[in-house]
C-alpha positions in Angstrom: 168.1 9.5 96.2 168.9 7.1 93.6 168.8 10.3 90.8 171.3 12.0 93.2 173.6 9.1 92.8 173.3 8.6 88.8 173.6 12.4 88.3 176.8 12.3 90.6 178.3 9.6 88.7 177.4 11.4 85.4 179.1 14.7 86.5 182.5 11.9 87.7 182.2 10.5 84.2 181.9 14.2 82.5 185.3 15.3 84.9 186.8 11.6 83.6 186.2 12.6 80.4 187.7 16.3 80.5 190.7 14.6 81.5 190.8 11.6 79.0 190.2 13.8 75.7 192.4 17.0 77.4 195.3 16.6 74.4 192.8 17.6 71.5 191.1 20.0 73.3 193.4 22.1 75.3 196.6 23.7 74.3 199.4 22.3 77.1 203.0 22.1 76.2 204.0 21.7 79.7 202.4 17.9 79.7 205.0 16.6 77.8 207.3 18.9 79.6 206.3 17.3 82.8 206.5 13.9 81.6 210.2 14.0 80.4 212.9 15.0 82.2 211.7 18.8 83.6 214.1 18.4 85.9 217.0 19.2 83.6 215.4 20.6 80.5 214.6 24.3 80.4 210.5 25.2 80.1 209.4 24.9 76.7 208.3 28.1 75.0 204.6 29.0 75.6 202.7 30.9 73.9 201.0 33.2 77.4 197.8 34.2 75.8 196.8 30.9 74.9 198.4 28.8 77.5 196.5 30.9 80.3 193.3 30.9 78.2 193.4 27.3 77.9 193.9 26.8 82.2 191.3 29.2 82.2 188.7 27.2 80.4 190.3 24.0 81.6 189.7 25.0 85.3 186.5 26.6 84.7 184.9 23.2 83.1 186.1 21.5 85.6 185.2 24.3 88.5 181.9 24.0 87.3 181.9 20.1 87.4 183.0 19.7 90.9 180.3 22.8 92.1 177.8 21.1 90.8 179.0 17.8 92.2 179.1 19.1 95.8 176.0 21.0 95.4 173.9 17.6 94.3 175.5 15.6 97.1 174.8 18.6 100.2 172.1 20.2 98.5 173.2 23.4 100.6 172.7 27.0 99.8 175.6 28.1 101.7 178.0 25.2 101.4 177.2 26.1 97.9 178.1 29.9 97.9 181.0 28.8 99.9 182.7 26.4 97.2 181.8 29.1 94.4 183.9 32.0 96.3 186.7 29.3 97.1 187.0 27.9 93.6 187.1 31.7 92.3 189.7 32.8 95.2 191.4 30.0 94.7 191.6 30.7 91.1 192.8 33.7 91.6 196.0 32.9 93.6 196.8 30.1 91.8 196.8 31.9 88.1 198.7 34.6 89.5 201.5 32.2 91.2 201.6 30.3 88.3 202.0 33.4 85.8 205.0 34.5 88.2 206.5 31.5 87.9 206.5 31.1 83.9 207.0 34.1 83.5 210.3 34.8 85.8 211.3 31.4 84.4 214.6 31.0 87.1 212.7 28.7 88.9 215.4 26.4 91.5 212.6 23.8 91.8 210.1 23.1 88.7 207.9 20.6 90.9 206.4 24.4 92.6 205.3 24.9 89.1 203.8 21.0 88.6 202.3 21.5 91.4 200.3 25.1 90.9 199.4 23.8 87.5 198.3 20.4 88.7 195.9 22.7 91.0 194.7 24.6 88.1 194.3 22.0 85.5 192.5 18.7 87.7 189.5 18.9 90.2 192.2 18.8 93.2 189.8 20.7 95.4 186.9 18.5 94.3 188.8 16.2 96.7 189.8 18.1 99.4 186.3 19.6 99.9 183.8 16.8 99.9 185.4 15.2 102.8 185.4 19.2 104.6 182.3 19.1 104.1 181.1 15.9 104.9 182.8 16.2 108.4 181.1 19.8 108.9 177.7 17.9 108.0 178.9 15.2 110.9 179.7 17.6 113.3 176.5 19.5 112.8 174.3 16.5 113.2 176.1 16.0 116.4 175.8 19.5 117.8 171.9 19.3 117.1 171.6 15.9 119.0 
């Protein structure tokens, strides 16, 4: 139990530190973007190819991060295959809204596109399913009792 724990808090410390040293790592004009005034200022120009590679890798690391949390902590076969498809569906949706939205540029509100990127780029989901499943293990334990 007590490896579970200190592997968990590695794999935190490992997400913690994709985030801390993102700047040299990962090509991401729209950070500065975001933290001036986006509301006023036009979207900086990207360069696609690299710009998507780099959410690519970005939400692959950290895809692979919070798996691998959620796996240690449930230590379930399926909960695992389950997370795997929904981080790769997820993906999915999320590049391809995203894409639109740079791309087609005449965007009324930029905060849709802070907030599709903010899904692609930080372990959101890591968040929303460790309490899911944590309240699916509850409610199992419950049923069986």
């Amino acid at each position: 139990m007590s490896f579970r724990i200190g592997l968990v808090l590695v794999l935190i410390l490992t997400l913690i530190g994709v985030r801390a040293f993102l700047e040299p790592l990962f090509y991401d004009p729209l950070i500065t973007y975001f933290k001036n005034d986006s509301l006023t200022k036009p979207i900086p120009d990207l360069n696609f190819s690299n710009y998507f590679f780099n959410i690519f890798l970005r939400y692959t690391l950290n895809s692979l991060i919070s798996i691998a949390i959620i796996y240690v902590i449930f230590q379930n076969i399926k909960t695992l295959i389950f997370t795997i498809k929904f981080y790769i569906l997820s993906f999915f949706i999320f590049f391809f809204l995203l894409f639109i939205f740079l791309y087609f540029e005449n965007i009324s509100n930029n905060l849709i596109l802070f907030y599709l990127r903010r899904f692609l780029i930080q372990p959101l989901f890591l968040f929303i399913l460790l309490p899911a499943f944590y309240y699916q293990k509850l409610q199992n334990t419950r049923n069986k009792t």
